[in-house]
C-alpha positions in Angstrom: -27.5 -41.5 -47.7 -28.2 -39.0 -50.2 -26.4 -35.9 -50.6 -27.6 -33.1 -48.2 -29.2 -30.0 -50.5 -27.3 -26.7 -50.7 -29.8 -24.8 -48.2 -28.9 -27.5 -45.2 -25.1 -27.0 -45.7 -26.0 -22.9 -45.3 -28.1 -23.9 -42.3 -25.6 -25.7 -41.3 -22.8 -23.1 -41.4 -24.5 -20.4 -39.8 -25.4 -22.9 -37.0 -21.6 -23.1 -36.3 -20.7 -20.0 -36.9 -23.1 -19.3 -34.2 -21.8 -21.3 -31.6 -18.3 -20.4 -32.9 -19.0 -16.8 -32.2 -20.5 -17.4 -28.8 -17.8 -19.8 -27.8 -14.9 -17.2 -28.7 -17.5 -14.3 -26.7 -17.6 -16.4 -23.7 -13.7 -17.3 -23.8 -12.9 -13.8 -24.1 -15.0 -13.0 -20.7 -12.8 -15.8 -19.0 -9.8 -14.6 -20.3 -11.0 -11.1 -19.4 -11.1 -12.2 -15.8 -8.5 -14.6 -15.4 -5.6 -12.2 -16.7 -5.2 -9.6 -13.8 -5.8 -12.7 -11.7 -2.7 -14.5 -13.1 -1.2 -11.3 -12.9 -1.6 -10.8 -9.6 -0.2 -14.3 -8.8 3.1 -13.7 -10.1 3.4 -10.4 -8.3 2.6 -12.0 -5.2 6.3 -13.5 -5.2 7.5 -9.9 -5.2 5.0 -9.0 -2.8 6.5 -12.0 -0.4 10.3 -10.9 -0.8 9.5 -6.9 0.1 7.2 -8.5 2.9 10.5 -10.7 3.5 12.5 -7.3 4.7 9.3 -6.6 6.9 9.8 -10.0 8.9 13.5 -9.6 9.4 13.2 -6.3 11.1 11.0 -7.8 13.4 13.1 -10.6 13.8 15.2 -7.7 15.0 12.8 -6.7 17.1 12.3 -10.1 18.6 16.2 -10.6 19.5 15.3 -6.9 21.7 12.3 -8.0 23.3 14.5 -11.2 24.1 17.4 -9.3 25.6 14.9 -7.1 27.4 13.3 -10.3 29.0 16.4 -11.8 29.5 17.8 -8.4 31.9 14.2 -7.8 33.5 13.5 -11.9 34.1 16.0 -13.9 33.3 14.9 -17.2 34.3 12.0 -16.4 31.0 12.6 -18.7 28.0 11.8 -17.5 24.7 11.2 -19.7 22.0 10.8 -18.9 18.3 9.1 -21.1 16.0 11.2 -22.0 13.2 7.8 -23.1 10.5 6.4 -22.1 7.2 9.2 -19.7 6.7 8.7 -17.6 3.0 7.4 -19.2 -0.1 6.2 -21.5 3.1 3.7 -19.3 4.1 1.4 -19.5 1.0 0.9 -23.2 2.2 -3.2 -23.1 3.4 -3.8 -21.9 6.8 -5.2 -25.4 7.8 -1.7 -26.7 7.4 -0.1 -23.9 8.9 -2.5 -24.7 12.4 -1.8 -28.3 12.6 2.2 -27.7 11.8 2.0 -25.2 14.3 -0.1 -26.8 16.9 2.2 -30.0 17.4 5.6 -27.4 18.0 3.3 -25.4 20.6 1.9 -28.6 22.4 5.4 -29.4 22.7 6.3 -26.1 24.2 3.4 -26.4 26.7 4.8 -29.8 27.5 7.8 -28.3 28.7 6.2 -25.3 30.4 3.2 -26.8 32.9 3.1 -23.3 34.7 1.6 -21.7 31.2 2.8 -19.5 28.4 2.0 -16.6 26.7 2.4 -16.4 22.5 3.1 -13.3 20.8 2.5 -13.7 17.1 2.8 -11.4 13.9 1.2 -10.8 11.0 -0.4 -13.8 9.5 0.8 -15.9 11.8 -1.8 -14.3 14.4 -4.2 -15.9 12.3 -2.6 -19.4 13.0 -2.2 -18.9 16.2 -5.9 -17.8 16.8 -6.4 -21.0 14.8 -4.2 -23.2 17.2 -5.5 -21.7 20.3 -9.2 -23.0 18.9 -8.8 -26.2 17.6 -6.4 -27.1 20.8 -8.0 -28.2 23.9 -6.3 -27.5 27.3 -3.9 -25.3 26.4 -2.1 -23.5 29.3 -1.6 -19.9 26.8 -1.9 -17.3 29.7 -2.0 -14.5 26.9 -2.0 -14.6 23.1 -0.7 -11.1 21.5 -1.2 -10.1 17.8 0.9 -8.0 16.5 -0.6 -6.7 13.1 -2.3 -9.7 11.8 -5.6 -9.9 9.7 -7.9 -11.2 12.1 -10.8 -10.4 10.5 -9.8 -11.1 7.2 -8.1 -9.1 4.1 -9.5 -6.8 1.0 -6.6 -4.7 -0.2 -3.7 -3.9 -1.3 -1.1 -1.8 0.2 0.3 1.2 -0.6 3.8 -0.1 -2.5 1.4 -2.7 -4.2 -1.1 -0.8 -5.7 1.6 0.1 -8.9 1.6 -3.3 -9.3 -2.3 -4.6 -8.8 -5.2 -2.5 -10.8 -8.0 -2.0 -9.1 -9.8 -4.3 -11.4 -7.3 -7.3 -10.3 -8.5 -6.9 -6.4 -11.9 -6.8 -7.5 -11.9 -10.1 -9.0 -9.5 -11.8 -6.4 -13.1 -13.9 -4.8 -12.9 -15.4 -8.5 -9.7 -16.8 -7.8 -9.9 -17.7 -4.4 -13.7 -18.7 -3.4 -13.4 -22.4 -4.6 -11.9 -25.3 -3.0 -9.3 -25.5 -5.1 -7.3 -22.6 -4.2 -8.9 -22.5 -0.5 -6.5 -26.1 0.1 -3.6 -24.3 -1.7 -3.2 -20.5 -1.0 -3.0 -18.9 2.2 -4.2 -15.3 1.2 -7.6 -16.8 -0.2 -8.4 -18.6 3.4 -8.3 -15.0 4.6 -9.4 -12.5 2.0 -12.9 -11.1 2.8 -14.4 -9.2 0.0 -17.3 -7.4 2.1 -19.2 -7.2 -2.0 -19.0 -10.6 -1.8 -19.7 -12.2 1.3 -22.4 -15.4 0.2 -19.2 -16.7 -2.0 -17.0 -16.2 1.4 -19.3 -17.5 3.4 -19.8 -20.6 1.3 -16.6 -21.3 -0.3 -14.2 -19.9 2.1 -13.1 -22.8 4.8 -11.0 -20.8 7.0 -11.7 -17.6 8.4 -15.9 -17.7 8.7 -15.7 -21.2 10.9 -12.6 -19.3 13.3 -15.0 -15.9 13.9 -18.3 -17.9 14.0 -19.5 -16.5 11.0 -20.5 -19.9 9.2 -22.0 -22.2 11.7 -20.5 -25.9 12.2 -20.5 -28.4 14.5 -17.2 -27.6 16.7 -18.0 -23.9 16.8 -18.8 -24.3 20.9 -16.3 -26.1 21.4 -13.8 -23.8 19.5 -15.1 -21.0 21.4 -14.4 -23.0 24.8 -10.7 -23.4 23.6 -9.9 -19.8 23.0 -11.4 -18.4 25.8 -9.3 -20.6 28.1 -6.5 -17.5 27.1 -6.3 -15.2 30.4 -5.2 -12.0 28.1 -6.1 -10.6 24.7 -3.9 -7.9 23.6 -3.9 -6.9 19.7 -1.4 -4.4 18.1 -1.6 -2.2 15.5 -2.9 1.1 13.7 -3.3 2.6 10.7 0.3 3.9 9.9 0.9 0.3 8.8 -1.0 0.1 5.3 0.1 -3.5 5.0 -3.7 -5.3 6.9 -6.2 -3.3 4.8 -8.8 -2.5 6.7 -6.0 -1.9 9.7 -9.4 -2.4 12.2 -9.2 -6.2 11.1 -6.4 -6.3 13.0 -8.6 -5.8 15.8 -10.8 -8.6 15.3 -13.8 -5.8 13.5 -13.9 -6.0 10.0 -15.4 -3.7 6.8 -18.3 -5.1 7.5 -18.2 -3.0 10.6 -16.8 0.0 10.0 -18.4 0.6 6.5 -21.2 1.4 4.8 -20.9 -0.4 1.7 -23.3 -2.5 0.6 -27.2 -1.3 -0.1 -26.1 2.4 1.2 -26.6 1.3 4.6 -24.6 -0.6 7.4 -24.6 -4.5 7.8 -25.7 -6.7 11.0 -22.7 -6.8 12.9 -20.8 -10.2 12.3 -20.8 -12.8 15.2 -17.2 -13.0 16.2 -17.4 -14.6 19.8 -19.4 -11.7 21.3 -17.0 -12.1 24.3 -14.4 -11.3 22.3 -14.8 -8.5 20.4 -17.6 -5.4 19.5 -17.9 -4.0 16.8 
């Protein structure tokens, strides 16, 4: 092969300095959206441990409400499940249900007059799960006490010196895939209202619970939860941990905000029975 000519190898280097130039430009983009992202994930260990102190002052609480049952009717037996306790809780909310689900059906088991299940925080989203998924069930009331029910986009107050604004923004990045949506809890039920085709597609949680994303069990889901007797959901705005604190009533940004086109959205179809917004 004969030697190529000095004008090709010029040709040649430009070509790569091209591509090298647009490689290192494209890199920087990722790395320009990955780093609060990563960032975020190792504060979220913090986050767990302050939200640590949160759950052992209602565990407080819970050992009251016991006591309190326990003078007004004693033959009442409280039962606490023991699952998914701390770093636990990051497991996916799929696992959670199913985990869950077996330890209630037990309870039921044991209890053919009914129960009622009073559940906090994220765990009203597992418990909205199992009362879906389970046929039969003999709940007489389900109570939420401060859970996301209609999903998650914020930070709270003691979190916002660690998370930039920039960081929340780009959380759908991280979490609308189905990597992370079989890994992290917090992506199954973040719902960034700017981006709600990428929740509505990627996210396999939340949407197929409040009927958002249609699917084949979705009447038969419905049937399930409305075997429940009572609703009762807990909660206001003093407690800046659920942002937006109307989630917690089963009515979401998408409700209660005017953010997208300068005008308000369709109303979402969570089980009209349920819940207006």
């Amino acid at each position: 092969m004969p030697p190529k000519k000095p004008q090709e190898y010029e040709d040649l280097k430009k070509s790569l300095d091209i591509i090298q130039e647009k490689l290192k430009s494209f890199m920087d983009q990722v790395s320009a959206k990955l780093t609060p992202l990563w960032d975020m994930m190792e504060e979220f260990r913090r986050f767990r441990a302050q939200n640590e102190q949160r759950e052992n002052r209602v565990e407080i609480l819970e050992k009251r409400l016991d006591d309190v049952e326990q003078q007004e009717h004693p033959s009442t037996k409280v039962t606490v499940i023991d699952l998914f306790n701390n770093m636990e809780s990051i497991k996916p909310l799929w696992k959670q249900v199913h985990g869950v689900g077996k330890v209630i059906q037990r309870i039921m088991k044991k209890s053919p007059r009914g129960v009622h299940l009073l559940c906090f925080s994220q765990g009203g989203l597992i418990c909205r799960g199992v009362l879906s998924v389970l046929p039969n069930h003999n709940v007489h009331a389900f109570i939420a006490l401060a859970s996301p029910l209609a999903g998650q986009y914020g930070v709270s107050q003691v979190m916002k010196s660690y998370y930039p604004s920039s960081a929340m923004d780009s959380v759908y990045f991280l979490c609308y895939n189905k990597f992370m949506q079989k890994r992290i809890s917090l992506c199954n039920f973040w719902n960034d209202p700017h981006q709600q085709v990428k929740y509505l597609k990627h996210n396999n949680f939340l949407p197929l619970l409040n009927g958002r994303k249609p699917h084949s069990k979705m009447a038969e889901w419905r049937k399930n939860f409305l075997r429940i007797k009572k609703l009762v959901l807990i909660g206001g705005p003093d407690d800046d941990v659920i942002i937006p604190w109307q989630s917690r009533y089963l009515r979401s940004h998408l409700c209660i905000s005017n953010i997208m086109n300068g005008r308000g959205l369709q109303r979402p179809v969570i089980f009209k029975q349920l819940a207006r917004c």
